[in-house]
C-alpha positions in Angstrom: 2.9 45.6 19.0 3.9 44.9 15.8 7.3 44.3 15.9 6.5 42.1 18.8 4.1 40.1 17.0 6.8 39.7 13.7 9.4 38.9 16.7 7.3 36.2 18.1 6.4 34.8 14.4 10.1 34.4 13.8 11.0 32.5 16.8 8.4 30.2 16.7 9.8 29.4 12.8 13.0 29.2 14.0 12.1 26.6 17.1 11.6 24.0 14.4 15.1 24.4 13.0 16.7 23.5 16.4 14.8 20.7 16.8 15.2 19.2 13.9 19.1 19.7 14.3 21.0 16.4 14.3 22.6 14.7 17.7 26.1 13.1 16.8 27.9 10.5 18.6 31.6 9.8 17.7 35.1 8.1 19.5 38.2 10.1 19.6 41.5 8.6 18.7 41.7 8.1 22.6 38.7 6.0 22.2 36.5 8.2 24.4 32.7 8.5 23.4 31.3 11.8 22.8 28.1 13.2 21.4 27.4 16.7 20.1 25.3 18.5 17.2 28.2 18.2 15.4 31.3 15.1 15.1 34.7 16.5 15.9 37.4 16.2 12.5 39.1 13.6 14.1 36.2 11.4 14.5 36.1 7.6 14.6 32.6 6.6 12.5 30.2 8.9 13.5 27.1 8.2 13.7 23.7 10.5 13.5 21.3 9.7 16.2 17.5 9.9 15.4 15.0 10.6 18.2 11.9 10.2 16.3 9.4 8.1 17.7 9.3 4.1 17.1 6.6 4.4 14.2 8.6 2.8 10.8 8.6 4.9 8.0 6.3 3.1 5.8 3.4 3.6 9.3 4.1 7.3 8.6 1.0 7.5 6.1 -1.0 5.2 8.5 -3.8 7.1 10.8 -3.1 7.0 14.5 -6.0 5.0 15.3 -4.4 2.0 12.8 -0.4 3.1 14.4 -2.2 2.5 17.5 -4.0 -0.5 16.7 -0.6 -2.1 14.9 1.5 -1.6 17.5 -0.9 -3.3 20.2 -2.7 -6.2 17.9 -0.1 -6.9 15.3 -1.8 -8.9 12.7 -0.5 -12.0 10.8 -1.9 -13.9 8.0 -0.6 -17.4 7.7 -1.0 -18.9 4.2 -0.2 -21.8 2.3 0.7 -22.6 -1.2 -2.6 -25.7 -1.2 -5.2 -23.0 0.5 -5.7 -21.2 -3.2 -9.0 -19.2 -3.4 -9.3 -18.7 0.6 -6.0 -17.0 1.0 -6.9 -14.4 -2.1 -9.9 -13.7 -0.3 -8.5 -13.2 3.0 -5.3 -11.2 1.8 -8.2 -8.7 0.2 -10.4 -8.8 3.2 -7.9 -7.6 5.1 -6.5 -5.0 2.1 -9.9 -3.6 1.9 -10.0 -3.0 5.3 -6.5 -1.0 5.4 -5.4 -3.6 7.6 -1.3 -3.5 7.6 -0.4 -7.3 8.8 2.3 -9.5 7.6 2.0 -12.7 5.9 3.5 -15.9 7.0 4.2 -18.3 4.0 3.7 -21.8 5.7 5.9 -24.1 2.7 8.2 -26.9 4.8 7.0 -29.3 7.4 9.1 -27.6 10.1 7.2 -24.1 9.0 3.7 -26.1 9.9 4.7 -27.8 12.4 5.9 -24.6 14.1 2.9 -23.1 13.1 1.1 -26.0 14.7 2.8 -26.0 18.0 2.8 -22.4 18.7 -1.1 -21.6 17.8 -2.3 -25.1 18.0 -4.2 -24.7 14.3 -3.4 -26.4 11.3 -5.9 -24.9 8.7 -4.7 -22.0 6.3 -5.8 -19.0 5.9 -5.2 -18.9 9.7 -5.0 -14.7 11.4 -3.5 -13.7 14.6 -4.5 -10.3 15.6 -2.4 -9.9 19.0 -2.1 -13.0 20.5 -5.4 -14.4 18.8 -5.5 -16.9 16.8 -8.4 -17.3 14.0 -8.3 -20.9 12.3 -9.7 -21.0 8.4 -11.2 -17.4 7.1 -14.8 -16.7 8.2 -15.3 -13.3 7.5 -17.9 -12.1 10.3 -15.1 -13.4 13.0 -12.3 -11.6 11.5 -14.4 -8.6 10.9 -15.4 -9.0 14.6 -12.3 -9.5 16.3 -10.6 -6.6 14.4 -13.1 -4.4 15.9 -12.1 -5.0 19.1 -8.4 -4.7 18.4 -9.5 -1.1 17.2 -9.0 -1.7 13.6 -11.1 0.8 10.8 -14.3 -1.4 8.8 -12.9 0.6 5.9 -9.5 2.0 4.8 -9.0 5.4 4.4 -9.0 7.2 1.1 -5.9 6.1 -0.3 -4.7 4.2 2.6 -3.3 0.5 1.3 -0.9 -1.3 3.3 2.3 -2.9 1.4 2.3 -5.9 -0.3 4.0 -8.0 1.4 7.3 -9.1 -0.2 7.6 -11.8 -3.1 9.2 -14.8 -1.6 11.3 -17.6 -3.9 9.0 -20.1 -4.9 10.2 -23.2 -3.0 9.5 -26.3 -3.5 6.9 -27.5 -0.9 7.2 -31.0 1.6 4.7 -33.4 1.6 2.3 -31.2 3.7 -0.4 -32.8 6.3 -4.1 -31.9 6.4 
């Protein structure tokens, strides 16, 4: 029973070594396409193929529930250089939260009136979670409608999402209120 048990132990251990073995697509000098665990010597760029799910790397350290949440109520946060104090406070908000979401930099007139046309708001901070758009920052409604997109009221210990890229400073157009 014994030896059965140790048997079983070792193929189990060894199950995750074959899936984790690479898949390799390559052309031959004929130009013919193949794919195998491992590119023939005569191989034309090969290139390793990676079957891991569509999660990025950096939403490895996120909880399901927020992977979950991301991928069906992305969240944006559109800001403005002229918005000052608001945007701080609704960058944190949603940093507190553990909220990953990109930020939009609204500088140029074509940037607002993209902005404008698309969402139909003009005042910054401005949030999309999904396909809703939240004009201004009130707290209770973007509390509220990140609820219902399945977002946590709190991150999790030691959860943060990125900061979001420094852009060049640029040189903002005359920008309509």
């Amino acid at each position: 029973m014994k030896t059965i048990w140790l048997a079983f132990c070792f193929l189990i251990a060894a199950s995750g070594y074959v899936h984790g073995a690479g898949l390799y697509k390559w052309i031959d000098k004929n130009g013919k396409v193949h794919y195998g665990d491992q590119p023939a010597e005569d191989a034309v760029n090969p290139e390793q193929k990676n079957f891991s799910s569509n999660v990025t790397a950096s939403d490895d350290d996120l909880p399901y529930s927020v992977r979950k949440a991301k991928s069906d109520f992305p969240v944006t946060l559109y800001v403005a250089s002229n918005c000052g104090d608001l945007c701080i406070q609704a960058r944190a908000m949603l940093n507190k939260r553990g909220i990953p979401f990109a930020e939009k930099n609204l500088v140029t007139k074509e940037d607002y009136s993209a902005f404008k046309a698309k969402y139909g708001g003009s005042s910054t901070p401005s949030l999309t979670v999904g396909k809703t758009l939240l004009s201004g920052f009130e707290v209770g409604a973007w509390n509220n409608e990140l609820d219902i997109a399945g977002y946590p009221k709190t991150a999790p210990f030691g959860v943060r999402p990125a900061k979001p890229a420094e852009e060049k400073p640029v040189t903002p157009a005359e920008v309509p209120k």
